[in-house]
N, C-alpha and C positions, 0 to 999 in steps of 0.2 A: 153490542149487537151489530153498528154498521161496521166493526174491525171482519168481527167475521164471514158477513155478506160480501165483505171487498177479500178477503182470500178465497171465498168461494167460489169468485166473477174470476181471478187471476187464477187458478188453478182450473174454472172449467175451460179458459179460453186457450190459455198452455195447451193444454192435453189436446183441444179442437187443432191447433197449429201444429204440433209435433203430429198428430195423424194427419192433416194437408199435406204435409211433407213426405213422408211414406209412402201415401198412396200417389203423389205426382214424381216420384222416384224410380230411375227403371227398375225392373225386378232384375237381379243376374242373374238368376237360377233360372229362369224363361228366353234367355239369349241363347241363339243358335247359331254357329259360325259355317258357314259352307265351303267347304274345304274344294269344293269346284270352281269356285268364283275365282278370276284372277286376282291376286294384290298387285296394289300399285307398284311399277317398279320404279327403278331412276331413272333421267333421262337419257336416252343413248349418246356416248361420245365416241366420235368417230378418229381416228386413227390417222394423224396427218405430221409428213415431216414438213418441218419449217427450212427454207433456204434461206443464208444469210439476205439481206437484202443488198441488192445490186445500185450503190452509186452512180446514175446516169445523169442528173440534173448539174449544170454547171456552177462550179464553187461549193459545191455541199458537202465537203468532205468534212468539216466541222459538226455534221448534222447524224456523222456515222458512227459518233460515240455510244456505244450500248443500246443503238436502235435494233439490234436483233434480238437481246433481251428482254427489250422492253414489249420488241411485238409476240414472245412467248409467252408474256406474263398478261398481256390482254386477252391472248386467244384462250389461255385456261381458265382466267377470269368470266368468259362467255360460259364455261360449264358442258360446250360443246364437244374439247378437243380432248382429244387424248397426245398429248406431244411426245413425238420421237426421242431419240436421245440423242441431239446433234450429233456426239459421239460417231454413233452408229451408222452417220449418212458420210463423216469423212474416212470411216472406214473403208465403207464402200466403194468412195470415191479412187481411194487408193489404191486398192486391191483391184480396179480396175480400170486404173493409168488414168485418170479424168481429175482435172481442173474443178474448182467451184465453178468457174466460168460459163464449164460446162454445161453444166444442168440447167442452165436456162435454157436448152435446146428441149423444148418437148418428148421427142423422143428419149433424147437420154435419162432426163428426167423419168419419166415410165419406167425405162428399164434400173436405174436409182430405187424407186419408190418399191417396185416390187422384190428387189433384194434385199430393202431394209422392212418389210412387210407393211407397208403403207397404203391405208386406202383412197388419201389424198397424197399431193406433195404443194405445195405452196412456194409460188414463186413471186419474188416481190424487187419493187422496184421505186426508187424514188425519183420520183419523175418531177415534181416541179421544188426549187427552194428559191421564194421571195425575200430574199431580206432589203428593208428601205430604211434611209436611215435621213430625215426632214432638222435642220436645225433652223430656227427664226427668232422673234422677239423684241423688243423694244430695244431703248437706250442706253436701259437701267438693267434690265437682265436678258438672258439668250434661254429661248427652248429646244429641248432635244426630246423629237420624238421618233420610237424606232416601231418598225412594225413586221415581223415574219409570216408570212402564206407557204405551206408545205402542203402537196400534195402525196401519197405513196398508192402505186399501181400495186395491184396484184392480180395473178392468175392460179388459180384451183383448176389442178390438173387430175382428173380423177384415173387412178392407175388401171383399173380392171377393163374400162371402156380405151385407155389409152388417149383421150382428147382432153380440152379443156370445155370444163362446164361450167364456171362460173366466172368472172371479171370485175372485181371493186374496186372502189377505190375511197381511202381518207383522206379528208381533207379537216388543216388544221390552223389556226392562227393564234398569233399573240402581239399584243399591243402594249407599250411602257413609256411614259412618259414621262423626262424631268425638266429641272432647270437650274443654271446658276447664276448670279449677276456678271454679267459684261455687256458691254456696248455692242451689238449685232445690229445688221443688216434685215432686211424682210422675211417673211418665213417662205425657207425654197430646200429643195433638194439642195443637198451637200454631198457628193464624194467625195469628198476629202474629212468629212466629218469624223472619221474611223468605222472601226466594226460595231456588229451588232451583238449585245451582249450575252454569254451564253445563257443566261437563264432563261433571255426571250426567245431563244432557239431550243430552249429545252422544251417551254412548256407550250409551243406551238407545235412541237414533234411530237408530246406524250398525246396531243387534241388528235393529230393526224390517226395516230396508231390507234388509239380506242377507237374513233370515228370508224376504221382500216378492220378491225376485230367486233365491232358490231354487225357492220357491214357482209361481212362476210358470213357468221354465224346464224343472219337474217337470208343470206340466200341460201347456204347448206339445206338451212331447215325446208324451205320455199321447196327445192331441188325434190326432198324426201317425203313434202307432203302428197306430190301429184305419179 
């Protein structure tokens, strides 16, 4: 008798759960889709040629390994840009007797940007390269520690208006620290110590440029919300 009281309890409680379910389930057949509403679209990406970046900071030519690469792979990584096809900007350049050096003149730049159909052009600049390079330590061993500060300017020249409207800038660092035994002096600045090694010049350039490509994706938008 109680086998079958306990299938009775688990069968009427099932059936109670499986209708909970039903009834707190949407209906599909009472969905109605309104074909007037907008759907979401993607975010808009705007249309900007990239200028290699101009070396102006003293001794940083070590700092100009694949830094124009790497600042097209941050700007696309924002989601904002639609990037040009470098190609296309030394085309231009060509076919109208002009230098890269060029196009860092405002004007020519506009006239650039609107031939290659841009609705920015980006001009950029590497404006500070700190490298320091500290060796010290005891009796028994010597420390070497290096340190890079880079900074890169940029200016968003907006072609249609012909000015510039926007100005940022990244800044980036990197810090490495070793040591080996020998017998050293105090810990001080060393120029004679040698250079600074490129990986701490890599990965306080990749800091600049992300910083450099945030930066700028954060005023575009600022620009287009007002």
């Amino acid at each position: 008798m109680k086998k079958w009281i306990k299938v009775f309890l688990f069968l009427f409680f099932s059936c109670a759960t499986v209708g909970s379910i039903s009834f707190c389930a949407p209906s599909y057949e009472n969905i109605k889709i309104d074909i007037n509403k907008p759907s979401l679209s993607p975010p808009q990406r705007y249309s900007i040629a990239v200028t290699p970046v101009q070396i102006s900071a003293p001794g940083a030519m070590r700092v100009g390994q694949g830094i124009d690469d790497m600042l097209i792979v941050a700007l696309m990584q924002t989601s904002c840009f639609k990037i040009l096809e470098r190609k296309e900007i030394e085309k231009v350049l060509r076919e109208q007797g002009l230098q890269i050096q060029d196009i860092f003149d405002e004007k020519t730049a506009v006239r650039v940007g609107r031939l290659v159909g841009a609705k920015y052009i980006l001009l950029n600049y590497l404006a500070q390269y700190s490298p320091e390079i500290k060796t010290g330590g005891t009796a028994f061993h010597k420390n070497y520690y290096q340190q890079v500060n880079i900074v890169i300017s940029s200016r968003i020249v907006d072609v249609e208006k012909g000015e510039v409207i926007v100005a940022a800038n990244g800044m980036g660092e990197w810090k490495k620290a070793h040591w080996k035994w020998q017998k050293s002096s105090i810990y001080d600045v060393d120029p004679g110590a040698g250079e600074v090694d490129q990986d701490v010049i890599n990965n306080a350039l990749q800091n600049a440029i992300n910083d450099l490509a945030n930066n700028i994706a954060r005023e575009i938008k600022r620009v287009h919300e007002f």
